[in-house]
C-alpha positions in Angstrom: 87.5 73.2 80.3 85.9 75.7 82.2 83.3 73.2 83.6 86.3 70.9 84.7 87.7 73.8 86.3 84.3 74.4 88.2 84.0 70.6 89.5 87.5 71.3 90.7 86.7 74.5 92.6 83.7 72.5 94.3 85.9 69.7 95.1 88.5 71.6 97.0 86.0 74.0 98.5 84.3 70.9 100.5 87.9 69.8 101.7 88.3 70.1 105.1 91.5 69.9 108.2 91.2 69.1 111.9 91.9 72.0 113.9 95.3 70.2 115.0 96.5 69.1 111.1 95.6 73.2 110.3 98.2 74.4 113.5 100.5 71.5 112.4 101.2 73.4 109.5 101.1 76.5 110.6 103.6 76.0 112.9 105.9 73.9 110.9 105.4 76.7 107.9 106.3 79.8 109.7 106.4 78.4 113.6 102.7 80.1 113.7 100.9 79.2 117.0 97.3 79.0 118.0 97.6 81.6 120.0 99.9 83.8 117.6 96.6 84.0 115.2 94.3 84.5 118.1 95.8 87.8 119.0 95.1 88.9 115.9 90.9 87.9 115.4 88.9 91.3 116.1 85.8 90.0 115.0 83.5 88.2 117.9 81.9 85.9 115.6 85.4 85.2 113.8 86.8 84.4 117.2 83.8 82.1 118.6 84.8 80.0 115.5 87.9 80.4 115.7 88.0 79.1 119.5 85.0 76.3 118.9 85.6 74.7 115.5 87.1 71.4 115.6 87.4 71.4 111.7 87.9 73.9 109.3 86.7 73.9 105.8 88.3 75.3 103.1 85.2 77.0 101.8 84.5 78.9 104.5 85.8 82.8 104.2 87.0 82.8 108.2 90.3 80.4 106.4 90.4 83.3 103.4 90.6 86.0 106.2 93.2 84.2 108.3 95.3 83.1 105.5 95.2 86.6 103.7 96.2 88.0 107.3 99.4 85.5 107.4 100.3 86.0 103.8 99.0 82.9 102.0 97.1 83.2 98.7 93.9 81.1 97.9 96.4 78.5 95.8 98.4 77.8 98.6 95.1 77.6 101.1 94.2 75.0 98.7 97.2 73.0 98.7 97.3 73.1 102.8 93.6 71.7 102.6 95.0 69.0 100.1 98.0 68.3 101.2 97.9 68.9 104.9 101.0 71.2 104.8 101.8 74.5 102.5 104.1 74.5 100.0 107.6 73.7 100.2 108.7 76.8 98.9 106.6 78.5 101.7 108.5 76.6 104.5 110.6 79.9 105.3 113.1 80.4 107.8 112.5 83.6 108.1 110.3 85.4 111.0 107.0 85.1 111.5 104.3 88.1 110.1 103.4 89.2 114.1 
């Protein structure tokens, strides 16, 4: 069991979104813009990814940082990288975290 739950963990960390299909959802979650999440990158390096990636794997801790900045937990990063959207029950109509 613990194996199978390993295999799964690699599976969905080598998952990966286009840098549109990752705004997509953003935006239609919690009307998040590009630009919205741009204000708030500090980092330089974070940034130059940020600004130059055309794809974004799961496994890589920039999508942790940004998602643990707009409120999503690692479950519901995986499910965007699987599903190309969040969770329904994470569609809000409620404001945005900026």
């Amino acid at each position: 069991e613990q194996e199978q739950a390993q295999r799964e963990r690699e599976r969905i960390s080598k998952l990966s979104l286009t840098k549109r299909e990752v705004f997509l959802a953003l935006y239609r979650a919690k009307e998040i813009t590009p630009d919205m999440v741009r204000a708030q990158i500090t980092n330089p390096e974070a940034l130059i990814e940020f600004d130059y990636a055309t794809e974004y794997y799961r496994f890589n801790p920039l999508i942790d940082s940004i998602g643990g900045m707009l409120g999503y937990t690692h479950a519901d990063l995986d499910y965007l990288f699987e599903h190309k959207e969040f969770p329904p029950e994470l569609i809000a109509e409620d404001e945005t975290p900026f």
